[in-house]
C-alpha positions as CSV (number, residue, x, y, z in Angstrom):
1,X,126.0,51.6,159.6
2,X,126.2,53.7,162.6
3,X,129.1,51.4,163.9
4,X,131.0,52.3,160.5
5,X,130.4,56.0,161.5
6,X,131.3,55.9,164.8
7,X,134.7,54.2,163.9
8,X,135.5,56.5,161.4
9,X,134.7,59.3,163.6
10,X,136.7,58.1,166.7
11,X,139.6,57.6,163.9
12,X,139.7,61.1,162.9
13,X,143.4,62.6,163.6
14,X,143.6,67.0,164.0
15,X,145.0,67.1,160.5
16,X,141.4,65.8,159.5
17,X,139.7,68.4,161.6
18,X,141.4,71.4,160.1
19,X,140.5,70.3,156.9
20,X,137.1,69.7,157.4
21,X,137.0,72.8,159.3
22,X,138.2,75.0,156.3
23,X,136.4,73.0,153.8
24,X,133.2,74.2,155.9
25,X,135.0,77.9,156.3
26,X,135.0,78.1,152.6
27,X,131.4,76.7,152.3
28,X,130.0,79.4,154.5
29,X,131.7,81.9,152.9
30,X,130.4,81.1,149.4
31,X,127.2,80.9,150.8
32,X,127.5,84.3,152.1
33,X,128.9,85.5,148.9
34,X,126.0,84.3,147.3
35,X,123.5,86.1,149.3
36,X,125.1,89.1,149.2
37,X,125.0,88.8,145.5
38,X,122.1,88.1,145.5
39,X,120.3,91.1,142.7
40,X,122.8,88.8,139.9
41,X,121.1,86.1,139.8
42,X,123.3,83.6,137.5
43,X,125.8,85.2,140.1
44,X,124.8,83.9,143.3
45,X,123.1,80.9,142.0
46,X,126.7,79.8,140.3
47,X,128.4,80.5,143.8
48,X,125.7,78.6,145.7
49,X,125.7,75.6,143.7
50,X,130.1,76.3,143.9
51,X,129.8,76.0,147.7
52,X,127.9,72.9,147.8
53,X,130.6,71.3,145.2
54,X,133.5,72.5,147.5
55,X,131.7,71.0,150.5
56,X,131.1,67.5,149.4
57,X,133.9,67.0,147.2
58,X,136.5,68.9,148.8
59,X,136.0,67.0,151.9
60,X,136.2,63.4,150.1
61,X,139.1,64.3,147.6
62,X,140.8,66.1,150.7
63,X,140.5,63.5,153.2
64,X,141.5,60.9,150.6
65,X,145.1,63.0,149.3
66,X,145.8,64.2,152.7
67,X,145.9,60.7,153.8
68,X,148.0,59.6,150.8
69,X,150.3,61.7,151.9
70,X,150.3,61.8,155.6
71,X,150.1,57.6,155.6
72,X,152.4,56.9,152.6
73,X,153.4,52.9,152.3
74,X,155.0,50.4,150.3
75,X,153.7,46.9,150.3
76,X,154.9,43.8,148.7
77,X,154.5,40.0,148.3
78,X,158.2,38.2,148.8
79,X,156.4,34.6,148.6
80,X,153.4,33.0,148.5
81,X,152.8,28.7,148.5
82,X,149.5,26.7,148.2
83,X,149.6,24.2,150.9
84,X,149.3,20.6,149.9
85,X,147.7,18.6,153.0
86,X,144.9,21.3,154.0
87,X,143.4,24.3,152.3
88,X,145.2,27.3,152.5
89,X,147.6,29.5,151.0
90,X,150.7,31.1,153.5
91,X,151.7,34.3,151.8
92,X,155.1,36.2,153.4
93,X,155.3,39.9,152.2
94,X,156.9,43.3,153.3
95,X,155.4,46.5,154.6
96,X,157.5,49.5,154.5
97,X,156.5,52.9,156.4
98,X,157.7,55.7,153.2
99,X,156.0,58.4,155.2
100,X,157.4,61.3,157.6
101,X,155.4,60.3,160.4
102,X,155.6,57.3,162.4
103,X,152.6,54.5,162.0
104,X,150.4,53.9,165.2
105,X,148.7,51.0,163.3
106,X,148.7,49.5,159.8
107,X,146.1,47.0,158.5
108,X,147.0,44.8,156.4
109,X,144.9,43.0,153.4
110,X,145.7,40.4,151.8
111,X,143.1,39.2,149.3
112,X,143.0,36.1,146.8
113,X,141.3,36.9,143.0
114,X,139.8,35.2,140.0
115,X,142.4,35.4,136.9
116,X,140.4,35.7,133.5
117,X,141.7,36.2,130.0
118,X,139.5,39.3,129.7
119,X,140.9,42.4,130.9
120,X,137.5,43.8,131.8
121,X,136.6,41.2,134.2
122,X,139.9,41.1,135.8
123,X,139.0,45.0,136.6
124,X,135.7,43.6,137.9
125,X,136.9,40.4,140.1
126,X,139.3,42.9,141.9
127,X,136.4,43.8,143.9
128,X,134.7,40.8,145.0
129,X,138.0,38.5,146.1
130,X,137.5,34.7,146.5
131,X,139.0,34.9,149.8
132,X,140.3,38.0,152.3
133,X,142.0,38.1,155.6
134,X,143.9,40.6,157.5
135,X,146.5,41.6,159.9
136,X,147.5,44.5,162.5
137,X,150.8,45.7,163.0
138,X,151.8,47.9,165.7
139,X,154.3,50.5,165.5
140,X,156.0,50.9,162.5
141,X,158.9,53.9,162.8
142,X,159.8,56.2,159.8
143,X,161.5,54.2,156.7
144,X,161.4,51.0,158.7
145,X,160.2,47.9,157.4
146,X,158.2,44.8,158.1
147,X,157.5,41.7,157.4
148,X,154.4,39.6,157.3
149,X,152.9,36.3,157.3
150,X,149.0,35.8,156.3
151,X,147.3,32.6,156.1
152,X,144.4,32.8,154.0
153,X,142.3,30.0,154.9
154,X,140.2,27.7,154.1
155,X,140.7,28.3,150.3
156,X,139.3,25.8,148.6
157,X,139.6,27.7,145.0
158,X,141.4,25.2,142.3
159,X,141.5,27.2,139.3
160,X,144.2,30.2,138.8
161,X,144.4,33.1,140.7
162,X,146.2,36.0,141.8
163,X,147.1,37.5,145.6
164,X,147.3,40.4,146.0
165,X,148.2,42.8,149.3
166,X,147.4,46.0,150.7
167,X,148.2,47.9,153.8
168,X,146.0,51.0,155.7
169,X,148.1,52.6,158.2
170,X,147.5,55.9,160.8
């Protein structure tokens, strides 16, 4: 757990730190507001509990659009082929940088799922894959694209299923 925390914390960029900075601005001053209101009750109980909403979810929804929008991508599948003589599956796909900023670093994910007729556990076998692997690519300018190859391996799986890719870039 602390490794997690540590790496996110190392990751954080000066956009992040404004935003956590005024997300914490805007706490204290609700807090502040609240004392000073103090004599109405309802008042400054309704602007205490207001703070601590802006504090936790203003910094999770923030982070979360903020990187959306500062780390916008497009990625695709072009092919993908079970191999016949050993147990994998080679998937070829396409990463494209639709941002304004240059990428440092992008993470790619490719991830293998379970295909049901029910809708509900299709929703539900999206987050516990059969099989996951993933990729860094370096340096990826504004509007340029690139392409991949992922082996995801050993995959022994024999009944359908569905790849699907994701990228994470900063």
């Amino acid at each position: 757990m602390t490794e997690k925390i540590t790496t996110f914390l190392n990751g954080l960029i000066i956009y992040d730190y404004i935003l956590f900075g005024t997300v914490f601005t805007i706490f204290l001053l609700l807090i502040i507001l609240g004392i000073v209101q103090r004599h109405k009750i309802v008042l400054a109980l309704s602007l205490i509990l207001l703070s601590f909403i802006v504090l936790s979810v203003g910094s999770i929804v923030g982070y979360i659009q903020m990187h959306n929008y500062l780390f916008k991508n497009t990625s695709s599948i072009t092919s993908q082929k079970k191999l016949t003589y050993s147990q994998a599956v080679v998937v070829h796909g396409v990463v494209k940088n639709t941002s304004k900023f240059d990428f440092q670093s992008c993470k790619i994910t490719v991830s293998a799922h379970k295909v049901s007729e029910n809708s509900l556990k299709n929703y539900l076998f999206q987050f516990k894959p059969l099989k996951k692997m993933s990729i860094l690519e370096y340096d990826i300018l504004k509007a340029q694209e690139r392409e991949f190859k992922l082996i995801l391996e050993p995959f022994t799986y024999t009944k359908e299923y569905n790849i699907s890719v994701g990228a994470s870039c900063k």
